[in-house]
C-alpha positions, 0 to 999 in steps of 0.5 A: 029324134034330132035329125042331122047329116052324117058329116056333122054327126061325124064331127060331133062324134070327133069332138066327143072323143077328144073330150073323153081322151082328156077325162082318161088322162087327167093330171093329179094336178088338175084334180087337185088344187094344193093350199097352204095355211099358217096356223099359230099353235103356240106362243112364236111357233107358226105350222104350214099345213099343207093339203089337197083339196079336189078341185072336182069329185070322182063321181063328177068326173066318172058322171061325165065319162060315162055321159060322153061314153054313152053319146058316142056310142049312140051316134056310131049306132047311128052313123052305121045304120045310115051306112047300111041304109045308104048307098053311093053310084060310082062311075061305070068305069070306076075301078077298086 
């Protein structure tokens, strides 16, 4: 098991979220990339074909969502359980 403080496991947890805050919200245009090719198909007259063509695969994406889904959830279960296990002194004097 990797060991690590919190602070850092709070960071890592910040950045995976803001990884997966960009998967959630992927563009059309970022998935795709749009080609165009001229094809002769008689005698003087040219055809542009136009297509999209994914840039990455659902799977692809979905593998990497559920990866990073996975990853923060396993360091909340850890941030909380060093919150449980851990405890803070305050001063006496110290009011809520």
């Amino acid at each position: 098991m990797k060991e690590m403080k919190i602070a850092e496991a709070l960071l890592l947890r910040k950045s995976s979220e803001q990884k997966l805050s960009k998967l959630e919200i992927l563009k059309d245009d970022e998935l795709y990339e749009v080609r165009t090719v001229r094809k002769q198909i008689k005698e003087g007259e040219i055809e542009e074909i136009t297509t999209k063509v994914p840039k990455l695969s659902l799977k692809e994406v979905m593998d990497e969502y559920d990866a990073l889904s996975k990853k923060i959830r396993q360091l909340d279960a850890s941030i909380q359980k060093a919150n449980w296990d851990c405890s803070v002194s305050l001063p006496e004097d110290f009011e809520e």
